[in-house]
C-alpha positions as CSV (number, residue, x, y, z in Angstrom):
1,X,219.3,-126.7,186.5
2,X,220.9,-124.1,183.4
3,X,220.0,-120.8,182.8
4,X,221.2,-119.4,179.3
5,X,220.4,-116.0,178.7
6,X,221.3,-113.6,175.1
7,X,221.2,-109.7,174.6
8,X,221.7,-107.4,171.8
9,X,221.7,-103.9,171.7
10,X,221.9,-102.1,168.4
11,X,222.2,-98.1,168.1
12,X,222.8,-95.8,164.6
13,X,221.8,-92.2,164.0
14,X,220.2,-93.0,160.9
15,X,221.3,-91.4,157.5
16,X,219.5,-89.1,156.0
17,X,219.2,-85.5,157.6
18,X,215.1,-84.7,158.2
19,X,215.1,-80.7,157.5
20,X,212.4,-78.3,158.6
21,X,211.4,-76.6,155.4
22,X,210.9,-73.0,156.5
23,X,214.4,-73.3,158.2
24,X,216.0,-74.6,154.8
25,X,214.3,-72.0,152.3
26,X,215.6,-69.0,155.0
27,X,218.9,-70.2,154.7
28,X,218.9,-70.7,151.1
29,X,217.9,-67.1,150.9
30,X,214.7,-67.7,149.4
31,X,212.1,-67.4,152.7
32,X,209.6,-65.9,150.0
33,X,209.1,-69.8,148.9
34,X,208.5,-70.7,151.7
35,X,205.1,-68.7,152.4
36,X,203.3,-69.0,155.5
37,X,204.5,-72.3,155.8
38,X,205.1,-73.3,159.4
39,X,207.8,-74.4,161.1
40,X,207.7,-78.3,161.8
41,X,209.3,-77.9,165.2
42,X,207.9,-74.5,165.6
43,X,208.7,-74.3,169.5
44,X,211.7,-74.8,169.7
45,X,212.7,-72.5,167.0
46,X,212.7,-68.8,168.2
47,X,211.7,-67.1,165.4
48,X,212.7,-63.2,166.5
49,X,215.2,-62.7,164.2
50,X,215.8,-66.4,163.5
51,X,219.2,-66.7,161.1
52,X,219.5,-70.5,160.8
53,X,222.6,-72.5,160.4
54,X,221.3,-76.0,161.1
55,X,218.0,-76.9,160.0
56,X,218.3,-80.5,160.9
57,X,215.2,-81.9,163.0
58,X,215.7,-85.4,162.8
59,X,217.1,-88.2,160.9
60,X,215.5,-91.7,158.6
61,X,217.2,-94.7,158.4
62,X,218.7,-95.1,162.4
63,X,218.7,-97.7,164.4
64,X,217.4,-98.5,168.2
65,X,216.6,-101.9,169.1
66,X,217.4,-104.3,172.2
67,X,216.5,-107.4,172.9
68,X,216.6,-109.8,175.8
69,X,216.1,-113.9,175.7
70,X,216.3,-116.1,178.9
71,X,215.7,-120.1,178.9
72,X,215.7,-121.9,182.5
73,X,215.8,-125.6,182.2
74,X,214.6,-127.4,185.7
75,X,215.4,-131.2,185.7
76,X,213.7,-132.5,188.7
77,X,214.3,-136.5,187.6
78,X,216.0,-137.9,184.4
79,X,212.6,-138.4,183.2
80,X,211.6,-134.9,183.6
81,X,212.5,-131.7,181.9
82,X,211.1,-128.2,182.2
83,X,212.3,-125.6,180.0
84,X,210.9,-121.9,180.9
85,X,212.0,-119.0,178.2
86,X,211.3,-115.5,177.6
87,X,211.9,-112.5,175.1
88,X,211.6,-108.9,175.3
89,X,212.4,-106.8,172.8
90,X,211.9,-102.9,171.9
91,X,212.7,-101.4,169.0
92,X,211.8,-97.7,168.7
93,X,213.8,-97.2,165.1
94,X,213.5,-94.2,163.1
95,X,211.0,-94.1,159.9
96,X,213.3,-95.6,156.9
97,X,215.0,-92.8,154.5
98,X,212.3,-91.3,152.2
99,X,213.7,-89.3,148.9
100,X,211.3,-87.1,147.2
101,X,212.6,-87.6,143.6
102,X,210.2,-85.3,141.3
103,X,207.0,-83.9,141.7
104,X,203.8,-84.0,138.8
105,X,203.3,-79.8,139.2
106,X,200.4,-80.6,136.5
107,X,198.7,-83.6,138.4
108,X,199.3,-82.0,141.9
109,X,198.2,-78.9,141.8
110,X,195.7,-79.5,139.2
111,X,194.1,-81.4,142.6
112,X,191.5,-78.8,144.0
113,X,191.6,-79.9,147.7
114,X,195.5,-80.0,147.9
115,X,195.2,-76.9,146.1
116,X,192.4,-75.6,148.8
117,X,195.4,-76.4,151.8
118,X,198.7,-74.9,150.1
119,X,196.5,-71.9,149.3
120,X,196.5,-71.2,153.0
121,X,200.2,-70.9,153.1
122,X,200.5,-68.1,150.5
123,X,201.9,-65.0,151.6
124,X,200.6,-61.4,151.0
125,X,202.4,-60.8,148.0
126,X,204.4,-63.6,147.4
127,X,204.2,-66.7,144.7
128,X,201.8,-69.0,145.0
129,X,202.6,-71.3,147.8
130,X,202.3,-74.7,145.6
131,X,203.3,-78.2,145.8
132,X,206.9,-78.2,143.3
133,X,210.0,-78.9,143.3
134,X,210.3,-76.7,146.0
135,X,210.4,-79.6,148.3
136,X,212.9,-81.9,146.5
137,X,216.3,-81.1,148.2
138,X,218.7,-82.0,145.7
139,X,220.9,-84.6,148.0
140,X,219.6,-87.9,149.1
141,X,220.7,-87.6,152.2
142,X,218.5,-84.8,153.1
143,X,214.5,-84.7,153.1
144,X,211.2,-82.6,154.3
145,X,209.4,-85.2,155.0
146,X,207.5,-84.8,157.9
147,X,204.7,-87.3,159.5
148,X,202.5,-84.5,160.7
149,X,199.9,-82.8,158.8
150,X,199.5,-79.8,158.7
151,X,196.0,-78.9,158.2
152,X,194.4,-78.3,161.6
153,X,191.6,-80.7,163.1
154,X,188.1,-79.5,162.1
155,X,189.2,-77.7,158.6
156,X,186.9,-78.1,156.0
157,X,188.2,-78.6,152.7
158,X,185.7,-78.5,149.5
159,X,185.4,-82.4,147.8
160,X,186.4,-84.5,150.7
161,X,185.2,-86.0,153.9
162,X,188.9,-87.3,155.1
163,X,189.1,-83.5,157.1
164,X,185.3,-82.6,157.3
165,X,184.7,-83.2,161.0
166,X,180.9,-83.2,160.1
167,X,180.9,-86.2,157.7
168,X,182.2,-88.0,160.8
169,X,179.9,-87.0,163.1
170,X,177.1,-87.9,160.8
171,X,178.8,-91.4,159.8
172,X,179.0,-92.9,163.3
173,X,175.2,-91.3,164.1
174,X,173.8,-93.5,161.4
175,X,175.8,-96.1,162.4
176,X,174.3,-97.0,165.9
């Protein structure tokens, strides 16, 4: 009888800095660009007279996986062998880095449904919340990207059915 078992275990804060927007365009001194922009961890910012200095809410690019392997070999006679083996593994990695490198103003906002959700974040009186180069940081170590969206469940928005809760409805009612 052998038993041979193997681990590994790998751990790294990943690389690039994730950065809540509103936080970033506060400390820049520039809040007005940021419109009514949310924040993306909005509770566990207090936002009574918030004065950021980190605006760090994650990192891209880390590491977290481990890993487990176990064989058992049972010989009951020379003629016999029996090898039993298992894995486990888990690996709950952060999203690779992701650069925004330039944005197409003409081509983006030239797009009537995107232009239909941004408009909601305009302020009373500021510029025209819009998708620019607002949202490129500068350093590629640094990023908004965010894997939430921010239009709320149930929003209509003119020329598509991706958000239109109705089209759904409708869709799986014609499909029984």
């Amino acid at each position: 009888m052998a038993l041979r078992v193997s681990a590994a275990e790998k751990r790294r804060t990943g690389y690039q800095d994730r950065l809540d927007f509103r936080c970033q365009m506060i400390k820049n001194g520039t809040p007005e660009l940021a419109g009514n922009f949310p924040f993306s961890e909005g509770l566990l910012i207090n936002t009574a007279n918030f004065t950021p200095d980190n605006c760090v809410v994650g990192h891209l690019g880390g590491e977290d996986s481990h890993a487990v392997r176990a064989q058992w070999l049972i010989k009951p006679s020379d003629r016999v062998a029996v090898t039993v083996t298992g894995d486990w593994t888990s690996d709950e990695s952060e999203n690779q880095a992701d650069t925004l490198l330039a944005v197409n103003t003409t081509t983006a906002n030239g797009n009537a449904n995107l232009r239909a959700i941004t408009g909601a974040y305009t302020a009373a009186g500021g510029p025209t919340f819009a998708y620019d180069n607002r949202f490129l940081t500068g350093d590629r170590f640094a990023t908004y990207a965010t894997f939430g969206d921010p239009t709320a469940a149930g929003t209509v928005v003119p020329g598509t059915t991706f958000y239109n809760v109705r089209c759904f409805a409708a869709a799986s009612a014609t499909a029984r």
